[in-house]
N, CA, C and O atoms as a Tripos MOL2 file, in Angstrom:
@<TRIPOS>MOLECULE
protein
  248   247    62     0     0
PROTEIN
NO_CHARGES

@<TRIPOS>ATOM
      1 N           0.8390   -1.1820    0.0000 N.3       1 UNK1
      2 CA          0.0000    0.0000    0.0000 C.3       1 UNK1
      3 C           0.8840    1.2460    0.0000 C.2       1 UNK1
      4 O           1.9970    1.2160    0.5250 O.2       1 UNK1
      5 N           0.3630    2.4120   -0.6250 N.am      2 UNK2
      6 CA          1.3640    3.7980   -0.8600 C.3       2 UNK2
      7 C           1.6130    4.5060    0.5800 C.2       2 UNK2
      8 O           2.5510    5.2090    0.9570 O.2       2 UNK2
      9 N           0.1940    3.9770    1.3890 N.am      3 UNK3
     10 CA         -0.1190    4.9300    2.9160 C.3       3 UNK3
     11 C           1.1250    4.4510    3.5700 C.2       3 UNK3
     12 O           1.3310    5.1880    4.5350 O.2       3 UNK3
     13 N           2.0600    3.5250    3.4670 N.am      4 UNK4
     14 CA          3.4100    2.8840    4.2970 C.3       4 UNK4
     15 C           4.2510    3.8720    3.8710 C.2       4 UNK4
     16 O           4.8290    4.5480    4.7220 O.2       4 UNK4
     17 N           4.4520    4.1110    2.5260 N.am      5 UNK5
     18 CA          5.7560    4.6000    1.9410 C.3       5 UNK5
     19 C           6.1780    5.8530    2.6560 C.2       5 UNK5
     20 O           7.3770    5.9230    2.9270 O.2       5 UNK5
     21 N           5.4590    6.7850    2.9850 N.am      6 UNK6
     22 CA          5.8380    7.6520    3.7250 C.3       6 UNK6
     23 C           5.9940    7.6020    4.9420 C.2       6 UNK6
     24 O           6.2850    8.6940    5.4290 O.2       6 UNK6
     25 N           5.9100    6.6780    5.7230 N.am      7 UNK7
     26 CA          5.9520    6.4170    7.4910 C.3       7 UNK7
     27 C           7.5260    5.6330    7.6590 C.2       7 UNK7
     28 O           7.7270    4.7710    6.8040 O.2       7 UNK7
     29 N           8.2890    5.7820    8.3480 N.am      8 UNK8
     30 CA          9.1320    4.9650    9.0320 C.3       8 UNK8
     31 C           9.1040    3.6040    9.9100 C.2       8 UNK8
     32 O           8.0480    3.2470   10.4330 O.2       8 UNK8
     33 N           9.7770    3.1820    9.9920 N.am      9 UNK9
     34 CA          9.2950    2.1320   10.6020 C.3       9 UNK9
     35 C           8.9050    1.6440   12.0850 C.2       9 UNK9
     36 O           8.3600    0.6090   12.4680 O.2       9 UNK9
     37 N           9.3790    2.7520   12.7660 N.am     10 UNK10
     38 CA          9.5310    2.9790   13.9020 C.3      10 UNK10
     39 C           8.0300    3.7770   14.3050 C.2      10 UNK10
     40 O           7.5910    3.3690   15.3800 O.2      10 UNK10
     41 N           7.2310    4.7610   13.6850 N.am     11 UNK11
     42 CA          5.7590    4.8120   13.2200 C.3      11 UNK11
     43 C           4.7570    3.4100   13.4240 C.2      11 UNK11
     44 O           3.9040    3.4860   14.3090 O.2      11 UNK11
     45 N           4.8220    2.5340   12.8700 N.am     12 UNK12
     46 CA          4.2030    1.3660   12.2360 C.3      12 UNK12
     47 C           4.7210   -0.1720   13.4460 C.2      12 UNK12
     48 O           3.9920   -1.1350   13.6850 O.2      12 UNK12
     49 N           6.1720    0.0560   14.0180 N.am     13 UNK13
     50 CA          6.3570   -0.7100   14.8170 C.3      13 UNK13
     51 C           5.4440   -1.1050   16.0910 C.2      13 UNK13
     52 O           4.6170   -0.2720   16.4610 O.2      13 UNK13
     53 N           5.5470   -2.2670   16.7430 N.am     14 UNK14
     54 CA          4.5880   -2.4020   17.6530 C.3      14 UNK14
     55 C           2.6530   -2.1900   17.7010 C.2      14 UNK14
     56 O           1.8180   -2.3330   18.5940 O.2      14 UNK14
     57 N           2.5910   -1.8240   16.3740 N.am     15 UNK15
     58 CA          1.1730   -1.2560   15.9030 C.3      15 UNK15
     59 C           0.3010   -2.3270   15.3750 C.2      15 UNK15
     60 O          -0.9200   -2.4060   15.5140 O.2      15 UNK15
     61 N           1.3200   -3.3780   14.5680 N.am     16 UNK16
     62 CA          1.0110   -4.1470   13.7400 C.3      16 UNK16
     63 C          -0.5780   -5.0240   14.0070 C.2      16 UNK16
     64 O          -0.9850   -5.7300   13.0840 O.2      16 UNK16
     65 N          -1.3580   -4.9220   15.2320 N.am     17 UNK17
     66 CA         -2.4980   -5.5990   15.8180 C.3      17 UNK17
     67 C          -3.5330   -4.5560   14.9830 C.2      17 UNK17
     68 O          -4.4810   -4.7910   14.2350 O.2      17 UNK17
     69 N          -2.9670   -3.3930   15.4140 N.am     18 UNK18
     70 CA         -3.9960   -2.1840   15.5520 C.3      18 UNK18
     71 C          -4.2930   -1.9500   13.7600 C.2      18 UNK18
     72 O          -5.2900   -1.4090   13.2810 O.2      18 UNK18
     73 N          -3.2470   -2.4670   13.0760 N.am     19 UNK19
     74 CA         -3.3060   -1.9070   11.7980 C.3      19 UNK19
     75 C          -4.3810   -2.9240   11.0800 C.2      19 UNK19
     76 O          -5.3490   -2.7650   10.3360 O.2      19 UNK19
     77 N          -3.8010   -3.9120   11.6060 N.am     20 UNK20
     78 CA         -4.3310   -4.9270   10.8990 C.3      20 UNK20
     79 C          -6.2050   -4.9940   11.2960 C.2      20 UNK20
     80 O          -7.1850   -5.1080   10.5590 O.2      20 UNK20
     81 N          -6.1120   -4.9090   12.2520 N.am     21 UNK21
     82 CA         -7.9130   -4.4930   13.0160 C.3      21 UNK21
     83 C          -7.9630   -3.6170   12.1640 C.2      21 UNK21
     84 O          -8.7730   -4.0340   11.3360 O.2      21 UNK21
     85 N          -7.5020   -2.4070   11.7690 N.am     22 UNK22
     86 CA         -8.0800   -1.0710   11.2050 C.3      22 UNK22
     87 C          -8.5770   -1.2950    9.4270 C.2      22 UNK22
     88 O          -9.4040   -0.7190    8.7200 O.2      22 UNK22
     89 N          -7.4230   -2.6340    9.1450 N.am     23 UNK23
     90 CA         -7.7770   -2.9290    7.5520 C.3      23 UNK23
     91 C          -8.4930   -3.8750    7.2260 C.2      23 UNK23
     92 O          -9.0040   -3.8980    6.1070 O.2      23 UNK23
     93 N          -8.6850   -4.8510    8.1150 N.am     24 UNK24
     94 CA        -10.6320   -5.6000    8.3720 C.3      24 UNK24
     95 C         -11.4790   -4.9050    8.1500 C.2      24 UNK24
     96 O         -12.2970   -5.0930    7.2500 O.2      24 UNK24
     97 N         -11.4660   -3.7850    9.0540 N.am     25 UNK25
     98 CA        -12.4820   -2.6470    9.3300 C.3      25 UNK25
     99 C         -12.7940   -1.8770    7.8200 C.2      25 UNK25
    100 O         -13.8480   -1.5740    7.2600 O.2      25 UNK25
    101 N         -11.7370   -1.7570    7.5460 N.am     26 UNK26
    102 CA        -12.0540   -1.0190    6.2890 C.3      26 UNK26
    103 C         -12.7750   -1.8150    5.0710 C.2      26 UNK26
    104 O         -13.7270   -1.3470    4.4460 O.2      26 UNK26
    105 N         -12.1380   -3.1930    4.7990 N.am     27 UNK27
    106 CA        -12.7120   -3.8780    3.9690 C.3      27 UNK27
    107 C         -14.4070   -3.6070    4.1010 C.2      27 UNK27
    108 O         -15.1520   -3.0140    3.3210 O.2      27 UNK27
    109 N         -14.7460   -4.3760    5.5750 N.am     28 UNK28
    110 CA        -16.2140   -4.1820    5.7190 C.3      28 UNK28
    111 C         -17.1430   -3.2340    5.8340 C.2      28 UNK28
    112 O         -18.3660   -3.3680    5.8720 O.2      28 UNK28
    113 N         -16.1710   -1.7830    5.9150 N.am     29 UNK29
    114 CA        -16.9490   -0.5880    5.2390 C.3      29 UNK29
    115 C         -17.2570   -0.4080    3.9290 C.2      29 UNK29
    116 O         -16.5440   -0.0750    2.9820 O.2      29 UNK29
    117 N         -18.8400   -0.7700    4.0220 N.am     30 UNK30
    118 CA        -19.7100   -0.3900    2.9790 C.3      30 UNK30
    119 C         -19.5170    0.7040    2.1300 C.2      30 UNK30
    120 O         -19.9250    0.4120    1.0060 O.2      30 UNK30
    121 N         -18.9910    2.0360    2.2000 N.am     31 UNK31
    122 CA        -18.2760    2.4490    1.2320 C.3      31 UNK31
    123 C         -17.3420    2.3110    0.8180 C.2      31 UNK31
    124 O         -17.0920    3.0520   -0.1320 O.2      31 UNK31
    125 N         -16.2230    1.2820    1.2530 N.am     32 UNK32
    126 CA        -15.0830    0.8250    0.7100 C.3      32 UNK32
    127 C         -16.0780   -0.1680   -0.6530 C.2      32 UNK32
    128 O         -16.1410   -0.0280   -1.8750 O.2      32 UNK32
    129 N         -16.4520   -0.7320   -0.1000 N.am     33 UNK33
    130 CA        -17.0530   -2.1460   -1.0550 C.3      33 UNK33
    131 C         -17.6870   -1.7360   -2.0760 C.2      33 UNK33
    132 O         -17.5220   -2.3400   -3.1360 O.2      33 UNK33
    133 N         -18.4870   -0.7130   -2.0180 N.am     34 UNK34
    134 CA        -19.0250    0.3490   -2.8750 C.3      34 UNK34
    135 C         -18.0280    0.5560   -4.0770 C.2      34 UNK34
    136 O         -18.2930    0.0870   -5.1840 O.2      34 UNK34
    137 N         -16.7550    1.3460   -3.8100 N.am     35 UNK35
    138 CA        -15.9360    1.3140   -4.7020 C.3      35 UNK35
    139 C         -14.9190    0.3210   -5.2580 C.2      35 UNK35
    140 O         -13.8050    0.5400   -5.7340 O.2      35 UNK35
    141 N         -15.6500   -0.9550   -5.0610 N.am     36 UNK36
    142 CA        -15.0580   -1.8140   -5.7600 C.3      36 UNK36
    143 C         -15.7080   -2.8440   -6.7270 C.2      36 UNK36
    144 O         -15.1710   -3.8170   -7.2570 O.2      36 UNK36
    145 N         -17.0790   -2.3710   -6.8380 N.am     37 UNK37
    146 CA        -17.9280   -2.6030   -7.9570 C.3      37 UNK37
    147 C         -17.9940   -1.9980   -8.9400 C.2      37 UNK37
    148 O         -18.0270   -0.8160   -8.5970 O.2      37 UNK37
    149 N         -18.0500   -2.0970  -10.3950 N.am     38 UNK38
    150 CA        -17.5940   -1.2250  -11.1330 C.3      38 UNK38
    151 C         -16.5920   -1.1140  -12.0120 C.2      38 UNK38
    152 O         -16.8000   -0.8410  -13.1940 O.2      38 UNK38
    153 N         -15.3260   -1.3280  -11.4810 N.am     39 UNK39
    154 CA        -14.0070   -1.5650  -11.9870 C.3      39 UNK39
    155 C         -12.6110   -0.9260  -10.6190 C.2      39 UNK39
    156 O         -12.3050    0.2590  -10.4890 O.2      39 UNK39
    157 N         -12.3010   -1.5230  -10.1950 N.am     40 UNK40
    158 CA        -11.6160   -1.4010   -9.3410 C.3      40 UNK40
    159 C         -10.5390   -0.1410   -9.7320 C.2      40 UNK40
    160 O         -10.0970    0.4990   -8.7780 O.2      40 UNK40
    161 N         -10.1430    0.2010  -10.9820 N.am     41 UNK41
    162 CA         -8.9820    0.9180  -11.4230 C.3      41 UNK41
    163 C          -9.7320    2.5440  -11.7750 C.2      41 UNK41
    164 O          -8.9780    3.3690  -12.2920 O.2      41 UNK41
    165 N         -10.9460    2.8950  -11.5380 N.am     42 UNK42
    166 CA        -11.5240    4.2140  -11.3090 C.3      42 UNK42
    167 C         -10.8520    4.8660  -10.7020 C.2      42 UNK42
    168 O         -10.3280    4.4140   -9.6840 O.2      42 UNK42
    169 N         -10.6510    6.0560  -11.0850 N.am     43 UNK43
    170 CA         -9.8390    7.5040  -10.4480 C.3      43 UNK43
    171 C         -10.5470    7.4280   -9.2820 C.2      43 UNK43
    172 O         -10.0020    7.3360   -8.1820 O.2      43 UNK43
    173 N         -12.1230    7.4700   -9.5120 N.am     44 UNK44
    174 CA        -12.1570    8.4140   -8.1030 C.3      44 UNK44
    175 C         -12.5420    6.8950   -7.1830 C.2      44 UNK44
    176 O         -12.8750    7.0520   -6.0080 O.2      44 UNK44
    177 N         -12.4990    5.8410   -7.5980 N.am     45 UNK45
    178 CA        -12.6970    4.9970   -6.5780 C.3      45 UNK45
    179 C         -11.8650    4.7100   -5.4830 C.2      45 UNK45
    180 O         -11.9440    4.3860   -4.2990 O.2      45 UNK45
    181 N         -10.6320    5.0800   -6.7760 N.am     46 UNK46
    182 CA         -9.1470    4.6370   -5.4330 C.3      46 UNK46
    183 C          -8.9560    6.0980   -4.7810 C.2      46 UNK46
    184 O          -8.3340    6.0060   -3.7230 O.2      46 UNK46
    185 N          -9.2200    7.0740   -5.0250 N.am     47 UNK47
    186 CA         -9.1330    8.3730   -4.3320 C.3      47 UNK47
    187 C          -9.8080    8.1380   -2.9530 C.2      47 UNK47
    188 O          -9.2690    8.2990   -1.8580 O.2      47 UNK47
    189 N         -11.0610    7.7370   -3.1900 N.am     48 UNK48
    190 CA        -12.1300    7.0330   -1.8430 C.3      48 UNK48
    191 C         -11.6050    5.9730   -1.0520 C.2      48 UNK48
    192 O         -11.6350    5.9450    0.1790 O.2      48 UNK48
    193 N         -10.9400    4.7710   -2.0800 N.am     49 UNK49
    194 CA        -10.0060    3.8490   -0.8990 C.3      49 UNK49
    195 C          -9.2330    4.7280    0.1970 C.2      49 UNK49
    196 O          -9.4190    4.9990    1.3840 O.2      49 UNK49
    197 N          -8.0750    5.1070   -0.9800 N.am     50 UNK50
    198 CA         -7.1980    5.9110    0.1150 C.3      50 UNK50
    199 C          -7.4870    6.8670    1.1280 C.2      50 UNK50
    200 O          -6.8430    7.2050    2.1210 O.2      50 UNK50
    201 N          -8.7530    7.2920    0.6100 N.am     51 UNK51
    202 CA         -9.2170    8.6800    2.0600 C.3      51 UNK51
    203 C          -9.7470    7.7560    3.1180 C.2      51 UNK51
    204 O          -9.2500    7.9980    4.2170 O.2      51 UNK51
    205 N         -10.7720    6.5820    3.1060 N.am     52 UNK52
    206 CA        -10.9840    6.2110    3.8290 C.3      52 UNK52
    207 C         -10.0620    5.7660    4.7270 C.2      52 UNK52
    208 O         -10.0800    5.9700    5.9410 O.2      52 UNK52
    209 N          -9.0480    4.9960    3.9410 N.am     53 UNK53
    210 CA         -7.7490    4.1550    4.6090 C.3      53 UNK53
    211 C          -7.2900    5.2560    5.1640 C.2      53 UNK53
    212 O          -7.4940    5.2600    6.3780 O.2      53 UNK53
    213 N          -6.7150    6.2560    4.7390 N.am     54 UNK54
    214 CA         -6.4090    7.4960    5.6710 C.3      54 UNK54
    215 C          -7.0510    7.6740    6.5500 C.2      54 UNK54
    216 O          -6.1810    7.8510    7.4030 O.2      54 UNK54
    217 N          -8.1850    7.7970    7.1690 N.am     55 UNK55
    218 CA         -8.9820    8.0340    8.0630 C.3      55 UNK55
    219 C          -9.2040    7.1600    9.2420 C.2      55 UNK55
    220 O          -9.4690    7.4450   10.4100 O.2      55 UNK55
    221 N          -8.9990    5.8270    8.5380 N.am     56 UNK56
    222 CA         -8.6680    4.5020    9.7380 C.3      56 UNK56
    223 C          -6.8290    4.3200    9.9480 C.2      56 UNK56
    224 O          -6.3050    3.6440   10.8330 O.2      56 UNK56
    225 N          -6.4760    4.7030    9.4350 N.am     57 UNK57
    226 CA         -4.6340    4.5270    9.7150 C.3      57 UNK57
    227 C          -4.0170    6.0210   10.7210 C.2      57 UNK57
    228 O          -3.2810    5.8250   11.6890 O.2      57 UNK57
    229 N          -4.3200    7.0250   10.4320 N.am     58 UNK58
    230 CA         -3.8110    8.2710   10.3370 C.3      58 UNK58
    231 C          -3.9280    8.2520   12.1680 C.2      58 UNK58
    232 O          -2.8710    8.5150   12.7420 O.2      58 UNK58
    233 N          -5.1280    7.9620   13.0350 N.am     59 UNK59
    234 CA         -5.0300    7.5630   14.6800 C.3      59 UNK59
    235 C          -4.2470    6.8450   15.3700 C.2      59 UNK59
    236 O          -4.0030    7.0550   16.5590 O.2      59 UNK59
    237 N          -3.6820    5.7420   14.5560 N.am     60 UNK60
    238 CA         -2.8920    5.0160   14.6270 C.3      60 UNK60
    239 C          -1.6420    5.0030   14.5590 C.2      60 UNK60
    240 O          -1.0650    4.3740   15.4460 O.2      60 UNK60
    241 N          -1.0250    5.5070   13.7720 N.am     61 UNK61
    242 CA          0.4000    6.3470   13.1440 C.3      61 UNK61
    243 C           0.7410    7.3900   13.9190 C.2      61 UNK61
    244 O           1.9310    7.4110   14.2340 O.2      61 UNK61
    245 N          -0.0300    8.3840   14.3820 N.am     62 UNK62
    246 CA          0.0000    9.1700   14.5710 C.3      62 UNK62
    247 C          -0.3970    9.8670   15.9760 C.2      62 UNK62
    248 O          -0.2970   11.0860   16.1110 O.2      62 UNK62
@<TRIPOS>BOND
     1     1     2 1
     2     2     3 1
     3     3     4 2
     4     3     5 am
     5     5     6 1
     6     6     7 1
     7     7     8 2
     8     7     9 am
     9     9    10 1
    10    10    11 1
    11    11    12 2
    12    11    13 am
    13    13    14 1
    14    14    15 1
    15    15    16 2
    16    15    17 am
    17    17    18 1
    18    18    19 1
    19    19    20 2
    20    19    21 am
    21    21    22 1
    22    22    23 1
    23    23    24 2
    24    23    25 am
    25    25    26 1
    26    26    27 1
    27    27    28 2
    28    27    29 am
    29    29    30 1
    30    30    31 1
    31    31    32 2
    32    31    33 am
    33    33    34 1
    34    34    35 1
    35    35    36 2
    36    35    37 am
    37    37    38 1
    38    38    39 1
    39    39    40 2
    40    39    41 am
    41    41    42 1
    42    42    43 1
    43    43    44 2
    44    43    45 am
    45    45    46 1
    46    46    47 1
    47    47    48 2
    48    47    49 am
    49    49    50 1
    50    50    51 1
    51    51    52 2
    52    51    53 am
    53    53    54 1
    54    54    55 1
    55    55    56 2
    56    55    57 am
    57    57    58 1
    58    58    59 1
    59    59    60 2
    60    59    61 am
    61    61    62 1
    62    62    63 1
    63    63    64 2
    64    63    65 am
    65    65    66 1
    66    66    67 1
    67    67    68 2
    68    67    69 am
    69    69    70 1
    70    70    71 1
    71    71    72 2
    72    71    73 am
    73    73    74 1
    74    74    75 1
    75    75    76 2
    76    75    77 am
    77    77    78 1
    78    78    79 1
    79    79    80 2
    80    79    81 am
    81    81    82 1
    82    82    83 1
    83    83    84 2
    84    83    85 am
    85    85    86 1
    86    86    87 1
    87    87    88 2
    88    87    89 am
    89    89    90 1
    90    90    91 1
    91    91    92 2
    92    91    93 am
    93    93    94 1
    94    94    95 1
    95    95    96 2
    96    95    97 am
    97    97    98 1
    98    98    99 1
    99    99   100 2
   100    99   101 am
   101   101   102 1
   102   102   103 1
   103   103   104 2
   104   103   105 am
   105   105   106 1
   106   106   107 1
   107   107   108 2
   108   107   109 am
   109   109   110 1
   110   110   111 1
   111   111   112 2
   112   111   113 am
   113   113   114 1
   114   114   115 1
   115   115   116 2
   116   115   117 am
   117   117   118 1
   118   118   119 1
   119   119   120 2
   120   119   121 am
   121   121   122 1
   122   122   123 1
   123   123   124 2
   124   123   125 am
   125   125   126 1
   126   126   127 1
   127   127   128 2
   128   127   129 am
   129   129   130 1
   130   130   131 1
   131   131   132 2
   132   131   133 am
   133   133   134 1
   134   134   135 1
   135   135   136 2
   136   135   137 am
   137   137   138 1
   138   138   139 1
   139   139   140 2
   140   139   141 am
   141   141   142 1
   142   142   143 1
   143   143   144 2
   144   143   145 am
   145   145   146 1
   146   146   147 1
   147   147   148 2
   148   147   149 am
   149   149   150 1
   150   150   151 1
   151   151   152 2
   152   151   153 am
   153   153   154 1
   154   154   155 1
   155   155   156 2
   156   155   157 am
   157   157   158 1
   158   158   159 1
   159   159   160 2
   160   159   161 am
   161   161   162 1
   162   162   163 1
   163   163   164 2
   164   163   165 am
   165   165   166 1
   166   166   167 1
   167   167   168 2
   168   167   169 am
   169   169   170 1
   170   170   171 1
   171   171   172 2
   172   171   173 am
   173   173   174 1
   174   174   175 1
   175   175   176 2
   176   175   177 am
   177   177   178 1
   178   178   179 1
   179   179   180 2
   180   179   181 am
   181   181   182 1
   182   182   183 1
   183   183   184 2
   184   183   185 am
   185   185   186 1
   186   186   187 1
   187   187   188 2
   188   187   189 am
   189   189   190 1
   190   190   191 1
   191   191   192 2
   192   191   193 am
   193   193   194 1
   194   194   195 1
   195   195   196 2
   196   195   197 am
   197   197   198 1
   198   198   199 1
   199   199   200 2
   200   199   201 am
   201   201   202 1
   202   202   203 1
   203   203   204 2
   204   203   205 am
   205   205   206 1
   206   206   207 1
   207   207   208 2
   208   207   209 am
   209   209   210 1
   210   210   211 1
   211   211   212 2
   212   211   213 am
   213   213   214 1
   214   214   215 1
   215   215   216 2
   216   215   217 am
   217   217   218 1
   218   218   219 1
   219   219   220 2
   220   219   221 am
   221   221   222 1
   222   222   223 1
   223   223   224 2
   224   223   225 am
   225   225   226 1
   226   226   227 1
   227   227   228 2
   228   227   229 am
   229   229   230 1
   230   230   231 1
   231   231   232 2
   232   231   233 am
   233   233   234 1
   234   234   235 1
   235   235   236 2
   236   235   237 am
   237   237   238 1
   238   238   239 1
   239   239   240 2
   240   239   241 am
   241   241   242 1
   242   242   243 1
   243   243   244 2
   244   243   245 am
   245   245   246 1
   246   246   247 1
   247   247   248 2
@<TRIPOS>SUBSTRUCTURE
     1 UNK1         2 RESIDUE 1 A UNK
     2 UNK2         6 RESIDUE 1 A UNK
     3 UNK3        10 RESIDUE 1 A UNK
     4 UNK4        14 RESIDUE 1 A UNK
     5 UNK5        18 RESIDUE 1 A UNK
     6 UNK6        22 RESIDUE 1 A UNK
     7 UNK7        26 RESIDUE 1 A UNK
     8 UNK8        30 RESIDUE 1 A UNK
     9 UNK9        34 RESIDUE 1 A UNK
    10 UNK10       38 RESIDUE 1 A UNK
    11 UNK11       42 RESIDUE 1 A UNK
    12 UNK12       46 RESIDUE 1 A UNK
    13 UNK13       50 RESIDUE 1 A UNK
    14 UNK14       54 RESIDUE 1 A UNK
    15 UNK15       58 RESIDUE 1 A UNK
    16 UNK16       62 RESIDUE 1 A UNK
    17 UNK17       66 RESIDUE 1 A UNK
    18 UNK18       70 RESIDUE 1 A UNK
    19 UNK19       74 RESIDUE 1 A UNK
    20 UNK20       78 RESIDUE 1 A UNK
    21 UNK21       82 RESIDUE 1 A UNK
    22 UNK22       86 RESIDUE 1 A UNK
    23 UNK23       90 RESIDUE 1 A UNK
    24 UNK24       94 RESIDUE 1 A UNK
    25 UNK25       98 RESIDUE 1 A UNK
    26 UNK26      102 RESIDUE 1 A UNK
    27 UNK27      106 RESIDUE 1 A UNK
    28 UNK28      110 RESIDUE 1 A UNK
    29 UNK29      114 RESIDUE 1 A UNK
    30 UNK30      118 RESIDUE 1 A UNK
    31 UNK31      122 RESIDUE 1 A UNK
    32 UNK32      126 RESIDUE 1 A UNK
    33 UNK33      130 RESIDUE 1 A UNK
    34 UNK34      134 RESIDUE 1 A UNK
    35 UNK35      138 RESIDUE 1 A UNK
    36 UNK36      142 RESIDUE 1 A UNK
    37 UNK37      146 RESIDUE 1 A UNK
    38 UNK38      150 RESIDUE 1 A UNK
    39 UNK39      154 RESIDUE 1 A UNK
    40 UNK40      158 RESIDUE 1 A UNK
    41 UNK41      162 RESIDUE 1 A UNK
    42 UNK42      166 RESIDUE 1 A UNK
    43 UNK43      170 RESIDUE 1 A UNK
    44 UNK44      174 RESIDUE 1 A UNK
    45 UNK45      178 RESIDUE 1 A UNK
    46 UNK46      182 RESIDUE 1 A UNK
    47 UNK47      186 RESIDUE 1 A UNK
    48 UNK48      190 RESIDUE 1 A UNK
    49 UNK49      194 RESIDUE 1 A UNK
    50 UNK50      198 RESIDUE 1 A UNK
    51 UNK51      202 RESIDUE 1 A UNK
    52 UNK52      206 RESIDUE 1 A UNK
    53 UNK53      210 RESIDUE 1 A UNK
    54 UNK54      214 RESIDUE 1 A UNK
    55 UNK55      218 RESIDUE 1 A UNK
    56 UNK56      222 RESIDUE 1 A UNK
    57 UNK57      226 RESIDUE 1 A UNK
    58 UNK58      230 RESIDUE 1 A UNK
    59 UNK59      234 RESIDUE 1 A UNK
    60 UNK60      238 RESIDUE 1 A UNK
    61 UNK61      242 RESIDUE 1 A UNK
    62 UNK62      246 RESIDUE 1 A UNK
């Protein structure tokens, strides 16, 4: 995923429970799933992945 590339590792260390809970979570958000009907490679679908994923990662990281 691109949301790693900018974090260190030391960010993301020890987290690894919390992240992984947070990207379950996301799958089973109904607007995630939403944008993956359709065609998965839509501009604005993956714009919507990533904000959401931002929104469940960014508490976590941070």
């Amino acid at each position: 995923m691109n949301s790693f590339t900018r974090l260190t590792k030391s960010k993301i260390k020890g987290k690894e429970q919390e992240i992984k809970k947070a990207f379950e979570k996301l799958c089973k958000n109904a607007d995630f799933q939403r944008t993956l009907s359709g065609g998965i490679q839509n501009k604005v679908s993956i714009i919507k992945r990533r904000e959401l994923w931002e929104k469940l990662l960014k508490p976590i990281v941070n």
